[in-house]
C-alpha positions as CSV (number, residue, x, y, z in Angstrom):
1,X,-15.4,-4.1,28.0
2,X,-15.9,-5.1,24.2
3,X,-19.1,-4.2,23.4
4,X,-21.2,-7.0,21.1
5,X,-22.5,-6.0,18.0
6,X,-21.3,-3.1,16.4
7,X,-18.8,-0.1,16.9
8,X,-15.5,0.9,16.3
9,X,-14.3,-1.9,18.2
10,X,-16.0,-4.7,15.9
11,X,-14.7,-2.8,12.9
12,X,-11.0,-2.6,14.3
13,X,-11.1,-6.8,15.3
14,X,-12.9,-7.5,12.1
15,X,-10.0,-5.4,10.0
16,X,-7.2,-7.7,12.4
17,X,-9.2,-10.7,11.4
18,X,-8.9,-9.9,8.1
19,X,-5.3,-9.2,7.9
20,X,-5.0,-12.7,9.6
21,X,-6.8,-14.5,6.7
22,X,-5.4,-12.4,3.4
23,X,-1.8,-11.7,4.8
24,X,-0.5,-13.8,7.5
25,X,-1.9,-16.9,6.9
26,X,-1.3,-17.2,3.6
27,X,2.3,-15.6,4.1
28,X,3.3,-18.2,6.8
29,X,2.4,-20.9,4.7
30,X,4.9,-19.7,2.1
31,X,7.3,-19.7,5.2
32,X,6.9,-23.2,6.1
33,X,9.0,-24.8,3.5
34,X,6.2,-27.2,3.3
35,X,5.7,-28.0,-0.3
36,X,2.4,-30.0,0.2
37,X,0.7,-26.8,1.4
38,X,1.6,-24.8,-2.3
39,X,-2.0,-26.0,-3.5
40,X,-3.8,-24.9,-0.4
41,X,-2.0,-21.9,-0.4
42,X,-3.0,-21.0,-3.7
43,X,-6.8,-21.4,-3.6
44,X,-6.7,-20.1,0.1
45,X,-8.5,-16.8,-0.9
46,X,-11.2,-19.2,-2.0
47,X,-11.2,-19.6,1.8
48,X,-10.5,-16.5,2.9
49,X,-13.0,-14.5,0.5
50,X,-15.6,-15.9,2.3
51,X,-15.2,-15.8,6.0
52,X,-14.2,-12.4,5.2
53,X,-17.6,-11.1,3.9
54,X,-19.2,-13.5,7.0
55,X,-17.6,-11.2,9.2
56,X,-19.5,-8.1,8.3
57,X,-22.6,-10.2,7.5
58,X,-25.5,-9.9,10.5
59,X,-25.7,-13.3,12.5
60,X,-27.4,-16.0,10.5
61,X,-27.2,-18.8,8.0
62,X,-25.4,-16.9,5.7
63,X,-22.5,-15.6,7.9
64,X,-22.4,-19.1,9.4
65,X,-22.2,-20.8,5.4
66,X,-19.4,-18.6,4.8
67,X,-17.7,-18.6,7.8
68,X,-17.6,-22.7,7.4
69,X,-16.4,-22.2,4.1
70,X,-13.5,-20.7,6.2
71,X,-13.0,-23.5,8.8
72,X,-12.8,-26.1,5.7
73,X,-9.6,-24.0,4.7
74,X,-8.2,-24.3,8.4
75,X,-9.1,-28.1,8.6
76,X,-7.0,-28.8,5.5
77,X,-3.9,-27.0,7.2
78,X,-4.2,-28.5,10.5
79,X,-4.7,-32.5,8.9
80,X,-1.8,-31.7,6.9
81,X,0.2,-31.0,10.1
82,X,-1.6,-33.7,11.8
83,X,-0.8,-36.0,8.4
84,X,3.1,-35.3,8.4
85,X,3.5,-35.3,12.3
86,X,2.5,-39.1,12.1
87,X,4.4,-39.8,9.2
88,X,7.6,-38.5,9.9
89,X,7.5,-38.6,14.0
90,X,9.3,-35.2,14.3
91,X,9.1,-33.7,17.7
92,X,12.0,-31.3,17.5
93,X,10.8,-28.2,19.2
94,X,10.8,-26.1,15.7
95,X,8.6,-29.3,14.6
96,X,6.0,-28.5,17.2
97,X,6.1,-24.9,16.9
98,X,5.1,-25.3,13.3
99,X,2.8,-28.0,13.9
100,X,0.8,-25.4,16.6
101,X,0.9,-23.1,13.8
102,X,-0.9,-25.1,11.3
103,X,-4.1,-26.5,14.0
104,X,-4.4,-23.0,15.9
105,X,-6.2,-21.5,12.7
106,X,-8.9,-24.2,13.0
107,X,-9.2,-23.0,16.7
108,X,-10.2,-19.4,15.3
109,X,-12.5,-20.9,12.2
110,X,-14.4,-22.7,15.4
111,X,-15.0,-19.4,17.2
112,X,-15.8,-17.6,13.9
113,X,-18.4,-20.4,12.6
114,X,-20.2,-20.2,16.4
115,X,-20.4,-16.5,16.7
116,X,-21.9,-15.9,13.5
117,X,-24.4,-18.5,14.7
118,X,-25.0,-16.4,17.5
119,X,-24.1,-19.8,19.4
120,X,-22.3,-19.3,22.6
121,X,-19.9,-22.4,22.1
122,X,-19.0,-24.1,25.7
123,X,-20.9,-20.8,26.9
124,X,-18.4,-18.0,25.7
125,X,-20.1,-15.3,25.0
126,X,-20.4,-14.0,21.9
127,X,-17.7,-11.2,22.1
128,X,-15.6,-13.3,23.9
129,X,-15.7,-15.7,20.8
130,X,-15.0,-12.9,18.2
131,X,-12.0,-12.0,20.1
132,X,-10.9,-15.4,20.2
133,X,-10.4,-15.5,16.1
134,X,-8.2,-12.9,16.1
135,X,-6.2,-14.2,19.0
136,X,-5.6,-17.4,17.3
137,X,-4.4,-15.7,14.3
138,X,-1.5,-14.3,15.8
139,X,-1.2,-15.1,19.2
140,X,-1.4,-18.9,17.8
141,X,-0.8,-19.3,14.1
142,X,2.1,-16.5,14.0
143,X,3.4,-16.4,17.2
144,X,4.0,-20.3,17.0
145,X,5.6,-20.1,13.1
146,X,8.0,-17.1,14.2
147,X,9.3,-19.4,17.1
148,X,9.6,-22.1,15.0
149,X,11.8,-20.1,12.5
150,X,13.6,-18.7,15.3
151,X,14.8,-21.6,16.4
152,X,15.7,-23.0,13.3
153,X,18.3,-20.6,13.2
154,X,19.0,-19.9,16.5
155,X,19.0,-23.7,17.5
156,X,20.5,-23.3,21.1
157,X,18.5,-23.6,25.1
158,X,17.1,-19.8,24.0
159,X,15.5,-21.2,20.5
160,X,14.8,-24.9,21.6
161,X,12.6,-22.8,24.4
162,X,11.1,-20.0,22.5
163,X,9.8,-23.4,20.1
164,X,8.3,-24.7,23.1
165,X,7.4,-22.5,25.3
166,X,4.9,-20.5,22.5
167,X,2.9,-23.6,22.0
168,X,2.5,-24.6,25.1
169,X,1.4,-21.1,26.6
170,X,-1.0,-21.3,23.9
171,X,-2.5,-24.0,24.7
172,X,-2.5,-23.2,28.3
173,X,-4.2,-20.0,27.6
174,X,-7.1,-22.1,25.7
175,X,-7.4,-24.7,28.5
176,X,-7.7,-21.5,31.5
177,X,-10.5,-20.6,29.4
178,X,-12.5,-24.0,30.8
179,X,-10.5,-24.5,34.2
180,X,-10.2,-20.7,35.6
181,X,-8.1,-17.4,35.3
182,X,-5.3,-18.5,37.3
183,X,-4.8,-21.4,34.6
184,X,-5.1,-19.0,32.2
185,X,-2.5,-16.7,33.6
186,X,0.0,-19.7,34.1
187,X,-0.4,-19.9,30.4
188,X,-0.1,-16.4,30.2
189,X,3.5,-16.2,32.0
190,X,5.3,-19.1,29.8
191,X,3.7,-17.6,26.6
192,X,5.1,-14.1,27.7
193,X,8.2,-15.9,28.7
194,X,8.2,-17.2,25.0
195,X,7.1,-14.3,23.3
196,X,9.8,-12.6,25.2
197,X,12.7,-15.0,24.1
198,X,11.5,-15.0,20.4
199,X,11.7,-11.0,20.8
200,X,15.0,-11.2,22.0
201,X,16.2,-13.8,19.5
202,X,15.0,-11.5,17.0
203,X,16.8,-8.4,17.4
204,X,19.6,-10.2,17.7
205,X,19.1,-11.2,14.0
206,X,18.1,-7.6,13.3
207,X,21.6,-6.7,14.7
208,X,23.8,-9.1,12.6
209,X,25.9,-8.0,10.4
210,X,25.3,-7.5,6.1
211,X,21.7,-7.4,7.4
212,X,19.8,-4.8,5.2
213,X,18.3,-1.7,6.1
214,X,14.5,-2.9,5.6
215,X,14.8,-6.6,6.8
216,X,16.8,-4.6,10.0
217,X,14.2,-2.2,10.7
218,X,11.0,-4.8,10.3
219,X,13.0,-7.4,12.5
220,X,14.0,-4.4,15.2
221,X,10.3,-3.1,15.0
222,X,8.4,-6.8,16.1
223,X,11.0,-7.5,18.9
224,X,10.6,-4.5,20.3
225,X,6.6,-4.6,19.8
226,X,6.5,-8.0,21.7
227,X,7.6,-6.0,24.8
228,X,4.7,-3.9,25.2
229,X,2.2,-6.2,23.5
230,X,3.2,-8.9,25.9
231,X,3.3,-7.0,29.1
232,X,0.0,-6.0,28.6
233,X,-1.2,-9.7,27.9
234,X,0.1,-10.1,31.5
235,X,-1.2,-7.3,33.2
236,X,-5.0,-8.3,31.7
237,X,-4.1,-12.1,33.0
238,X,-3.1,-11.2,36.0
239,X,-6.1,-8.7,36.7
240,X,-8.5,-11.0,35.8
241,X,-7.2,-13.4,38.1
242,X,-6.6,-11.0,41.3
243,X,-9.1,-8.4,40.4
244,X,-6.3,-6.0,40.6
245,X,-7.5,-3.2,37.7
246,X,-6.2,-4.3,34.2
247,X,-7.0,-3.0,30.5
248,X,-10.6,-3.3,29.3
249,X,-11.3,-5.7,26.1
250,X,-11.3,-3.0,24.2
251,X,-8.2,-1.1,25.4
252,X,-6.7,-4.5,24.7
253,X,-8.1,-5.0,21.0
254,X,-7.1,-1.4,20.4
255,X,-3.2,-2.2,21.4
256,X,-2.1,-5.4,22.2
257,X,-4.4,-6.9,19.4
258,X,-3.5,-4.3,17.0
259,X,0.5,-4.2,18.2
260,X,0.3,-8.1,18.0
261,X,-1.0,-8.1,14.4
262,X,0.7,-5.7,12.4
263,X,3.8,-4.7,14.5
264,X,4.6,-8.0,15.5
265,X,2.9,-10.7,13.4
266,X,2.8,-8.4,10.1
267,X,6.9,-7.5,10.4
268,X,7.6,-10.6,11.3
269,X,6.3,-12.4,8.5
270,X,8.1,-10.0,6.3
271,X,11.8,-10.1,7.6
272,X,11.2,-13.9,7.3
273,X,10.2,-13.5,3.6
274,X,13.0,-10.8,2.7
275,X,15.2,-13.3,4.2
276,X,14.3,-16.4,2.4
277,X,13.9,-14.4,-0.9
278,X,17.6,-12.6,-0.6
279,X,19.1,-16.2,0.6
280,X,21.5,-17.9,-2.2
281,X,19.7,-21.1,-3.6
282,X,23.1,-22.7,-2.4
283,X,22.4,-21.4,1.1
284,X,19.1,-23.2,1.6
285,X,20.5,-26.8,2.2
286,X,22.2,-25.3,5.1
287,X,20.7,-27.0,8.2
288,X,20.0,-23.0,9.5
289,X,18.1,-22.1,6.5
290,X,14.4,-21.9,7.2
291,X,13.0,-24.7,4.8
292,X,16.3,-27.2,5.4
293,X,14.2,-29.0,7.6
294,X,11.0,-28.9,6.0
295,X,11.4,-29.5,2.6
């Protein structure tokens, strides 16, 4: 079980965090298309700076300061999402995927800005909360902006679902955390189910042709990751609602948090950028190209 307050565990999910709020955040929003975000993106190591030193900070009002400096970063993202969904009324499913993408991170500031409080938010426990900021980094903010991409370029029934399917298994997930485990594990199953689709939608883009090497291998390497990363999501789900024996916390932080992040999320994020660096400027008004239907 993860163990609050100290050890190699914290260290490992505080290191995860932190790859969350320098790397993949910062990447994805590149990713989006999303020209109103360039600002925020820039000065989003003013964000990050801070509610990286809160994590290593003792419990107090100095972790909580910083770690709010934080959540003010995440709440500029998610009412830009919130800002464009009402103004342009877009619910095509790689519309919502990247929607989720932008609120989750504010989910994850939450946790972060209670557990350096010490405050055991709608009475999660402390280490419960701390793994909750990783988990929205990548099982919300990546996971959802991959499917999204996915499907803009694989826009048939196996993209439209992957768009879905990770958004809403998200939010199941945080909703089984109120109602009960088997909740949770229904949420669990369709995000697996999505996780699983945007894994297989993915190698196939590894496998196309005049792919290169690199962009091949990073796109291979996070499809195949889902596999294992996923299945073990399940297997914790479905232990914790039968009682059947499942991973510890810990085992989990240790692989499926650590798969998740860098051989999933982190590979991801950079196929997706080798990709939209190495397209042709004429290319990008293409209705497949990532940001043709963002910009």
């Amino acid at each position: 079980m993860f163990k609050d307050g100290g050890g190699a565990v914290t260290v490992l999910v505080n290191a995860i965090v932190m790859v969350g709020m320098f790397v993949i955040v910062p990447t994805g929003l590149r990713l989006t298309g999303l020209r109103e975000l360039d600002r925020t993106r820039r000065l989003w190591p003013l964000f990050a700076a801070p509610g990286a030193v809160a994590l290593w900070l003792p419990r107090g009002p100095t972790a909580t300061a910083l770690a709010s400096c934080y959540a003010l970063g995440t709440v500029v993202l998610a009412l830009h999402g919130t800002r464009r969904a009402v103004r342009d009324r877009d619910l095509s499913p790689a519309w919502i995927a990247l929607l989720t993408a932008l609120v989750t991170p504010a989910v994850a500031a939450l946790a972060l800005v209670a557990e350096r409080w010490g405050h055991e938010l709608f009475g999660f426990e402390l280490g419960i909360l701390a793994l909750t900021v990783p988990h929205f980094h990548f099982a919300g903010f990546a996971a959802a902006l991959v499917a999204g991409l996915v499907c803009r370029v694989s826009d048939g029934r196996a993209g439209r679902f992957a768009a879905l399917s990770v958004p809403l298994g998200t939010l199941l997930v945080l909703v089984g955390y109120f109602i009960g485990d088997w909740a949770e594990l229904a949420g669990a199953v369709l995000l697996t189910a999505g996780m699983w689709t945007v894994g297989l939608l993915t190698w196939r883009l590894g496998r196309e042709e005049g792919r290169d090497r690199t962009t091949r291998l990073l796109l291979l390497t996070s499809a195949a990751v889902l596999v294992a990363t996923m299945l073990l999501a399940l297997s914790w789900a479905v232990g914790e609602a039968t009682g059947l024996p499942h991973p510890t916390l810990t085992w989990m932080a240790a692989t499926h948090g650590l798969g998740n992040a860098l051989g999933f999320a982190l590979c991801s994020l950079l196929a997706w950028q080798r990709i939209r660096t190495t397209t042709r400027p004429s290319d990008q008004s293409h209705p497949s190209h990532p940001e043709s239907r963002t910009a």
